[in-house]
C-alpha positions in Angstrom: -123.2 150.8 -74.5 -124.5 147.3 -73.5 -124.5 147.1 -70.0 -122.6 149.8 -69.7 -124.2 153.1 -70.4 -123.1 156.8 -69.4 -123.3 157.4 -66.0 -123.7 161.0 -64.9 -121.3 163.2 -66.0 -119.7 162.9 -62.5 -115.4 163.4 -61.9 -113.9 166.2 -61.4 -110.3 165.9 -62.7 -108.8 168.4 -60.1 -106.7 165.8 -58.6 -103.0 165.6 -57.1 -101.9 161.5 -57.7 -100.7 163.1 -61.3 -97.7 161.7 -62.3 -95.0 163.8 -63.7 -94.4 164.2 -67.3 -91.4 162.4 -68.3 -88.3 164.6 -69.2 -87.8 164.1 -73.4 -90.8 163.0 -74.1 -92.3 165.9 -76.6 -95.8 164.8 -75.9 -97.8 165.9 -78.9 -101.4 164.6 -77.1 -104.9 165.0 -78.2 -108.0 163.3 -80.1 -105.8 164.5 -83.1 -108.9 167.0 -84.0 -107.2 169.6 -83.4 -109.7 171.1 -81.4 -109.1 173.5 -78.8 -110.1 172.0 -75.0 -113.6 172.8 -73.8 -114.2 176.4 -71.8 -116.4 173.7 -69.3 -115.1 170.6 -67.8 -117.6 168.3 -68.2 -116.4 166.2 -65.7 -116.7 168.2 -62.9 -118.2 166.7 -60.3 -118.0 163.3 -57.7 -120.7 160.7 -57.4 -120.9 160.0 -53.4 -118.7 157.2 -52.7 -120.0 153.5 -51.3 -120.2 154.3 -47.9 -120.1 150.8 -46.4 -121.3 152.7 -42.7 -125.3 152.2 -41.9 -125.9 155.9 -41.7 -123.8 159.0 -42.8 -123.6 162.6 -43.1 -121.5 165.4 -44.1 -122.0 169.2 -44.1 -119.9 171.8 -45.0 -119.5 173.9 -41.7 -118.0 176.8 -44.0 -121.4 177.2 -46.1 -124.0 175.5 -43.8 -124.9 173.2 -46.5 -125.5 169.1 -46.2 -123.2 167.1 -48.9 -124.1 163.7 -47.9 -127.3 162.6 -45.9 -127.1 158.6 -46.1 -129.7 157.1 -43.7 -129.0 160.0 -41.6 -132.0 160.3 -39.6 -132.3 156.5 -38.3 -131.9 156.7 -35.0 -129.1 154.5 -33.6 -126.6 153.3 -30.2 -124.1 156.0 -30.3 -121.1 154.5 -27.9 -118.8 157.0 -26.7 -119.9 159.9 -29.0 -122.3 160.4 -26.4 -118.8 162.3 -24.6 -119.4 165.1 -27.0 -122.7 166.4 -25.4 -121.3 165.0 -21.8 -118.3 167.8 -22.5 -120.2 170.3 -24.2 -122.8 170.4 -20.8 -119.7 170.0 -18.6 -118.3 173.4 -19.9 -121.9 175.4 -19.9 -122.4 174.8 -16.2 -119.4 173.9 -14.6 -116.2 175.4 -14.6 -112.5 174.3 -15.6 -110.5 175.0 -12.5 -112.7 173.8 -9.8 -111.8 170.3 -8.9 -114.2 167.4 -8.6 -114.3 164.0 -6.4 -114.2 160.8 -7.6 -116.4 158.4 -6.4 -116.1 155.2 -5.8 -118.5 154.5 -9.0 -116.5 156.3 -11.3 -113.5 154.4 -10.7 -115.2 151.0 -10.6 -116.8 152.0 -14.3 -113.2 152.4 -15.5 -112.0 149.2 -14.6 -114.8 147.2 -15.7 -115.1 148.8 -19.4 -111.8 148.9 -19.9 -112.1 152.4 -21.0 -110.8 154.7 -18.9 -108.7 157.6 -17.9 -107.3 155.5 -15.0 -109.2 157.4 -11.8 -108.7 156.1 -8.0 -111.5 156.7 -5.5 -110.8 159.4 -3.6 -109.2 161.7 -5.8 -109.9 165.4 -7.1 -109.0 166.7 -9.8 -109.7 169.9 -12.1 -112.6 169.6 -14.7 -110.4 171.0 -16.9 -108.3 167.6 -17.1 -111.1 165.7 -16.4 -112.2 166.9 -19.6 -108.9 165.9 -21.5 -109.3 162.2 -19.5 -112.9 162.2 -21.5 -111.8 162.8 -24.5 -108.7 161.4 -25.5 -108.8 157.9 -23.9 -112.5 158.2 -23.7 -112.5 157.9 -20.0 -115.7 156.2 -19.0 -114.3 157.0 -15.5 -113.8 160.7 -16.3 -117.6 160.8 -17.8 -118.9 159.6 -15.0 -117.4 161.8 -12.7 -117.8 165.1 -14.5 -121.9 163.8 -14.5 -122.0 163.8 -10.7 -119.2 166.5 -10.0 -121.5 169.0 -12.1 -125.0 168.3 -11.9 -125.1 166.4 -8.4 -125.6 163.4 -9.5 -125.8 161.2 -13.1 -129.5 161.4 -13.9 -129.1 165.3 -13.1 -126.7 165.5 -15.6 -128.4 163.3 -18.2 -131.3 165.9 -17.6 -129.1 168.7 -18.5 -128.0 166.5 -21.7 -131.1 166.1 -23.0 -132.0 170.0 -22.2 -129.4 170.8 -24.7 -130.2 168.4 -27.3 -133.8 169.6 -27.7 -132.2 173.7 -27.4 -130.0 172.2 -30.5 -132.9 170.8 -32.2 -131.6 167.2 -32.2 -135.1 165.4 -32.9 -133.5 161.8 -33.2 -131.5 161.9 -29.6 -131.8 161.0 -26.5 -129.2 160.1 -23.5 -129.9 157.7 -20.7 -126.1 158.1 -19.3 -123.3 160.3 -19.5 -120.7 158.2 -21.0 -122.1 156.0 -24.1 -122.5 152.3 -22.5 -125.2 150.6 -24.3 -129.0 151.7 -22.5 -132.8 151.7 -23.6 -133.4 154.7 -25.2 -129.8 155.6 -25.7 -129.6 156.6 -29.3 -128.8 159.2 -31.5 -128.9 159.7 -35.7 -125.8 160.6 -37.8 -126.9 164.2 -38.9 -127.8 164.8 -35.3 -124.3 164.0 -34.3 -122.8 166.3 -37.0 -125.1 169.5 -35.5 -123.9 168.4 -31.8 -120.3 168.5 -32.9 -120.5 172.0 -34.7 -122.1 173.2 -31.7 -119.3 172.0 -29.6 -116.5 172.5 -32.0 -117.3 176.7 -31.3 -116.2 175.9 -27.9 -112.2 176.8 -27.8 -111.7 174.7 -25.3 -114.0 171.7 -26.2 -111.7 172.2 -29.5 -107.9 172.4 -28.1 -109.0 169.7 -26.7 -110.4 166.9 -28.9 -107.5 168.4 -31.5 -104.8 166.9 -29.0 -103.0 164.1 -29.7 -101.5 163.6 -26.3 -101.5 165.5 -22.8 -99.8 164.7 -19.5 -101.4 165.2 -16.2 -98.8 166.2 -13.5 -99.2 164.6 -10.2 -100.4 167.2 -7.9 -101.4 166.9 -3.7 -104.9 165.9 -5.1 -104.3 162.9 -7.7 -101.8 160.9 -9.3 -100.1 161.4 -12.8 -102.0 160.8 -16.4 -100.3 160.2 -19.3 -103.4 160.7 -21.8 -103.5 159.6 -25.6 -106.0 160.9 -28.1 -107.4 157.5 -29.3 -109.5 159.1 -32.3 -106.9 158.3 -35.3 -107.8 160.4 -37.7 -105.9 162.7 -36.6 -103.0 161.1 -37.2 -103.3 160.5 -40.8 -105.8 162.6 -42.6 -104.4 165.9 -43.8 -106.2 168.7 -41.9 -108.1 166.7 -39.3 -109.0 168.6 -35.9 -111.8 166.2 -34.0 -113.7 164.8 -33.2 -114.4 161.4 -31.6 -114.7 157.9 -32.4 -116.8 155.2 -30.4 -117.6 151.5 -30.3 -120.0 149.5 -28.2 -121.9 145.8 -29.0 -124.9 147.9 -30.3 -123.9 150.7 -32.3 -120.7 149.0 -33.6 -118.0 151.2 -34.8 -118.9 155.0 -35.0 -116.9 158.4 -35.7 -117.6 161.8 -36.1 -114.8 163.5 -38.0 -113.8 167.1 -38.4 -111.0 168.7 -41.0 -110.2 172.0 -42.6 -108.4 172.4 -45.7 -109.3 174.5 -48.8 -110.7 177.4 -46.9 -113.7 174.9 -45.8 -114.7 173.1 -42.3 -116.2 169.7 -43.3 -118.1 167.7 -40.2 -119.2 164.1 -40.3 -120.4 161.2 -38.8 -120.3 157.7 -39.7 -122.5 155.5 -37.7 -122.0 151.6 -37.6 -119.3 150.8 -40.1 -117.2 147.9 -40.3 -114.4 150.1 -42.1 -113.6 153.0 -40.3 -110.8 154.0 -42.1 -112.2 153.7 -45.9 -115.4 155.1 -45.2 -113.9 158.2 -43.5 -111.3 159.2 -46.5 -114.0 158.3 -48.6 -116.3 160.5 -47.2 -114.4 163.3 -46.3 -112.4 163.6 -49.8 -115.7 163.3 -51.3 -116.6 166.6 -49.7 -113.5 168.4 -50.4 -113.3 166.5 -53.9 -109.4 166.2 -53.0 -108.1 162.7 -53.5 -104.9 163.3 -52.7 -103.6 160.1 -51.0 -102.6 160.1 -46.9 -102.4 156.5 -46.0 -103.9 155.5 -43.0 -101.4 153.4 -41.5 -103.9 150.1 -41.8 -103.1 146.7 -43.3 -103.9 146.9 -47.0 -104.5 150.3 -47.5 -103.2 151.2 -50.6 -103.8 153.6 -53.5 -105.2 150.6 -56.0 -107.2 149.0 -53.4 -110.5 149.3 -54.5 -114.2 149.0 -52.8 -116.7 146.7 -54.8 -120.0 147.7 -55.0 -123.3 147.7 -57.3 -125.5 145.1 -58.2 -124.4 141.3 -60.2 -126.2 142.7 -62.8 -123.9 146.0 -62.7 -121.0 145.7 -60.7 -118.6 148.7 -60.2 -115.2 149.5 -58.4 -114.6 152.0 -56.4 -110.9 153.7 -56.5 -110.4 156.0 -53.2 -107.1 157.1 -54.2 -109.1 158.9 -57.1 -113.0 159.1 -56.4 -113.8 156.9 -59.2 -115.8 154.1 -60.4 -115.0 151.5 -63.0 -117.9 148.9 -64.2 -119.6 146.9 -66.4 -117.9 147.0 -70.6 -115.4 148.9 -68.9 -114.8 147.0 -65.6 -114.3 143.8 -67.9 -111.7 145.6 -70.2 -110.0 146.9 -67.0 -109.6 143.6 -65.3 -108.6 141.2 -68.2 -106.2 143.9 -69.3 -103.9 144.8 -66.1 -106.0 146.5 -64.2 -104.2 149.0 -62.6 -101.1 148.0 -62.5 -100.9 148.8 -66.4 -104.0 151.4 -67.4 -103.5 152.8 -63.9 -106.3 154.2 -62.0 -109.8 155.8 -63.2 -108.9 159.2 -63.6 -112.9 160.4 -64.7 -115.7 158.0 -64.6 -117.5 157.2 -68.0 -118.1 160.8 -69.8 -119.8 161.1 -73.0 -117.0 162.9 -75.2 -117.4 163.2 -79.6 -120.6 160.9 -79.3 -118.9 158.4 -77.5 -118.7 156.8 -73.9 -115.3 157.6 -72.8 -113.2 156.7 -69.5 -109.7 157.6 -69.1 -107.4 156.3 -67.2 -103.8 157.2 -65.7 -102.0 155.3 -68.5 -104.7 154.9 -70.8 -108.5 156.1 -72.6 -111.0 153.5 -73.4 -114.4 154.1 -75.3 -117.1 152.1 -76.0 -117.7 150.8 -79.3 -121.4 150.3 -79.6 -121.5 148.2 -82.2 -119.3 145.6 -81.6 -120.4 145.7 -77.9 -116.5 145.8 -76.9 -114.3 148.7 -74.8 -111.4 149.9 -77.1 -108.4 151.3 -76.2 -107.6 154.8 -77.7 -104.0 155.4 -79.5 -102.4 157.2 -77.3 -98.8 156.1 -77.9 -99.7 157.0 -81.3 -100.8 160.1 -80.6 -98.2 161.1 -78.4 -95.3 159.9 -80.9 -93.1 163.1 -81.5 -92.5 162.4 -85.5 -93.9 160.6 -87.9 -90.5 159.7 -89.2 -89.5 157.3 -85.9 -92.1 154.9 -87.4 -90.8 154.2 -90.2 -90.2 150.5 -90.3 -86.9 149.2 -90.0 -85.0 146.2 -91.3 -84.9 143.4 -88.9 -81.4 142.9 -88.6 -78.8 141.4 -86.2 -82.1 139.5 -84.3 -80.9 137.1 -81.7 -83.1 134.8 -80.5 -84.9 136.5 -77.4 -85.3 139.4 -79.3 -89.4 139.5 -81.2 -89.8 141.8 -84.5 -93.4 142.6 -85.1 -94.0 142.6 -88.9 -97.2 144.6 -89.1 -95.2 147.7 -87.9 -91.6 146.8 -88.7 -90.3 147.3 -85.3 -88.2 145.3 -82.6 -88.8 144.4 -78.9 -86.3 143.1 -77.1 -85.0 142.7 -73.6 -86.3 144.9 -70.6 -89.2 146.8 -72.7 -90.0 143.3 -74.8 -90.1 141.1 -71.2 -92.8 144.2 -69.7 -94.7 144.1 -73.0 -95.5 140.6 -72.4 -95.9 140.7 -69.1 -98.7 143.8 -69.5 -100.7 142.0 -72.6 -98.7 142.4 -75.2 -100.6 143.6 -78.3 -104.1 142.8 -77.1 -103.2 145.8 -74.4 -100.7 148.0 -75.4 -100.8 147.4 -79.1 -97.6 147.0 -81.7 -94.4 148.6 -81.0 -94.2 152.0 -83.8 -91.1 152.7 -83.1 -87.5 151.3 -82.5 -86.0 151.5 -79.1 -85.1 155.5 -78.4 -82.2 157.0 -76.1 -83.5 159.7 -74.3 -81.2 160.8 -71.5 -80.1 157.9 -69.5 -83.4 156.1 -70.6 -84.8 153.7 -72.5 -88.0 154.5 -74.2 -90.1 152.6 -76.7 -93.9 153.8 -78.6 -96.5 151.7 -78.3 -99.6 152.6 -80.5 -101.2 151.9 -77.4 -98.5 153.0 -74.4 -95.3 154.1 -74.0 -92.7 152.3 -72.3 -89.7 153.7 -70.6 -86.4 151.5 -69.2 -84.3 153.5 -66.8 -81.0 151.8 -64.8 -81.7 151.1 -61.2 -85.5 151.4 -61.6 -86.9 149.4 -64.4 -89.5 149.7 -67.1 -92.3 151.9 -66.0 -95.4 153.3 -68.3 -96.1 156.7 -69.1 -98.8 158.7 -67.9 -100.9 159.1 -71.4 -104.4 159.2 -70.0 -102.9 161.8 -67.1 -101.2 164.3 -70.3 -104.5 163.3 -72.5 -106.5 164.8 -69.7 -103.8 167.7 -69.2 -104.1 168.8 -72.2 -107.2 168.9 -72.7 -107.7 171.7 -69.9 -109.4 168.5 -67.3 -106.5 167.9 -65.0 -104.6 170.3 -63.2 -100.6 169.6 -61.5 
């Protein structure tokens, strides 16, 4: 394919954005070989997505085994997911119930970063929700406190920190204060932060807490009352997220280690400097559990066709989160004169070599490559999902009125809702020429396309059918 060969068979088709198969619509789907689906997919695995962080890493926690090491040994600022060691040392050597002064220093910190669990000189109060103070808000106050309530004093602590962080084997860290605040020599790498957080993840405590969205602190004899909110916002929105904290200073820029369950394994990450917190963490983390299932994450634009662009000018690429999947090159021009995803719908494999061609399939519709006229080609899937032969036989174009368009070359007629789509979508150039008449099929509308299928129902409009979803269903490749 010109500028557009194979990729590595990479995309898995165990997804859940599948659409449901229309009620009526016999679908009679295939390469019309007749040949039974393949024992192996051979789509069956993810290419890493375009992390847009400086460095990354993900291991699965369940197996011990590293999925994605992207820069992940640079050392780097680390902000406030220095807090993680600061808790994990404050619940080796002190101990939750015992209650700790706050200094004058402590509270002053709070006031001047703005990040704080809201601490008055003078007060005591337990470790225990000194601890929640840290953690949730991201209390530079709290940190600070704990530090000296603990070890004595700050640099005591930072002693004990970096005691632990060589006993964990973290060879790219190193603390200069107990709270993350931008320091010489403060620094830390991303796979260093994803061993510090399964180490403090097998705390109980360290991980009731950091999977809390919110805790109240009653006013007692010793301090006031704290109404604490877990800032880290990936809990709120990814499905199975427990922990663990995000941070943000001048030099590291935006940072996160996350931590989720789901599909009987424990993924831990880190993303270090990234201007997009929110892509780069689905991305990562449904890259790991190869589950694209969507969860929006509550931010401006984030959508399910919202896609990231990456690759070279040479050999540009999109990236579709809601899927795992790359379009580019032959392909990515088809995609985008053609509709894009708002009529082929979104890449449901990335280019797979299938019958000596380069295929890609698509919600709503399968392209391959034709080699030698350099093009991308749409694949007949209206056609081939056409319950009998008999509805295309042509018909005579009679009682036309004028906003109503009969296409010779078949012998069929478009007209109104499914004729103003058809236009709207490309036309022939897209979906190709009508094969049948319009069809009643319950209280709908529907219409093949050699190309498509279109489908007019009261109330809700005309919508496409899922093709490239039932090609890839039947074909054994995608799962409901």
């Amino acid at each position: 394919m010109l500028a557009c060969r194979p990729l590595a068979l990479c995309a898995a088709i165990s997804l859940s954005l599948s659409l449901a198969l229309w009620p009526g619509l016999a679908l009679a789907l295939g390469d019309g070989s007749g040949v039974a689906a393949p024992a192996v997919n051979p789509v069956a695995a993810y290419a890493p997505p375009p992390l847009q962080a400086a460095s990354a890493a993900l291991l699965d926690a369940t197996t011990g085994r590293w999925l994605l090491l992207d820069n992940a040994d640079a050392p780097r600022a680390q902000a406030s997911t220095t807090k993680i060691m600061t808790a994990l040392v404050a619940l080796t050597h002190g101990r939750l119930d015992d209650e700790i002064a706050v200094d004058g220093d402590a509270a002053a910190l709070g006031v001047a970063t703005g990040s704080r669990m809201g601490l008055a000189a003078g007060e005591r109060v337990p470790l225990r929700d000194l601890l929640y103070g840290l953690l949730l808000p991201s209390g530079n106050d709290a940190a600070l406190a704990i530090a000296s309530g603990v070890a004595g004093s700050a640099p005591r602590f930072v002693d004990l920190m970096n005691a632990e962080a060589a006993r964990l084997g973290l060879a790219h860290t190193r603390f200069a204060d107990p709270h993350g605040l931008d320091a010489p020599g403060h620094h830390t790498s991303a796979r260093d932060l994803v061993l510090l957080a399964r180490a403090a993840m097998d705390n109980p405590v360290f991980r009731q807490i950091v999977s809390t969205p919110s805790y109240i602190v009653p006013a007692a004899a010793t301090h006031g009352a704290y109404a604490l909110t877990n800032i880290n916002w990936f809990l709120r929105w990814y499905p199975g997220a427990d922990g663990v904290k995000p941070g943000q200073t001048g030099d590291a820029g935006l940072c996160q280690v996350l931590s989720a369950r789901r599909h009987g394994h424990w993924l831990i990450g880190a993303l270090m400097d990234t201007p997009d917190l929110h892509t780069d963490a689905r991305d990562l983390m449904n890259y790991g559990f190869g589950d694209f299932s969507w969860s929006p994450s509550g931010q401006a634009g984030d959508a399910p066709d919202a896609a990231v662009r990456e690759g070279a000018p040479a050999d540009p690429s999109l990236y579709f989160p809601a899927t795992g999947h790359r379009v580019r090159a032959g392909f990515l021009s088809y995609y985008a004169r053609h509709g894009g995803a708002a009529v082929l719908g979104l890449p449901r494999t990335d280019e797979y070599a299938e019958g000596g061609r380069t295929v890609q399939v698509f919600s709503r519709a399968r392209l391959w490559w034709d080699d030698a006229a350099g093009v991308a080609v749409a694949a007949p899937l209206g056609q081939d999902a056409l319950p009998s032969p008999a509805l295309a036989r042509p018909a005579a174009p009679a009682h036309l009125t004028p906003a109503d368009t009969y296409a010779p070359v078949t012998g069929h007629t478009m007209r109104g809702a499914i004729l103003q789509a058809y236009k709207a979508w490309g036309a022939a150039g897209t979906l190709g020429y009508p094969l049948t008449e319009e069809l009643q099929r319950g209280d709908a509308t529907v219409q093949y396309f050699s190309n498509a299928v279109l489908r007019w129902t009261p109330g809700q409009g005309v919508t496409l059918a899922p093709l490239g979803d039932d090609y890839l269903r039947r074909r054994g490749y995608l799962k409901d």
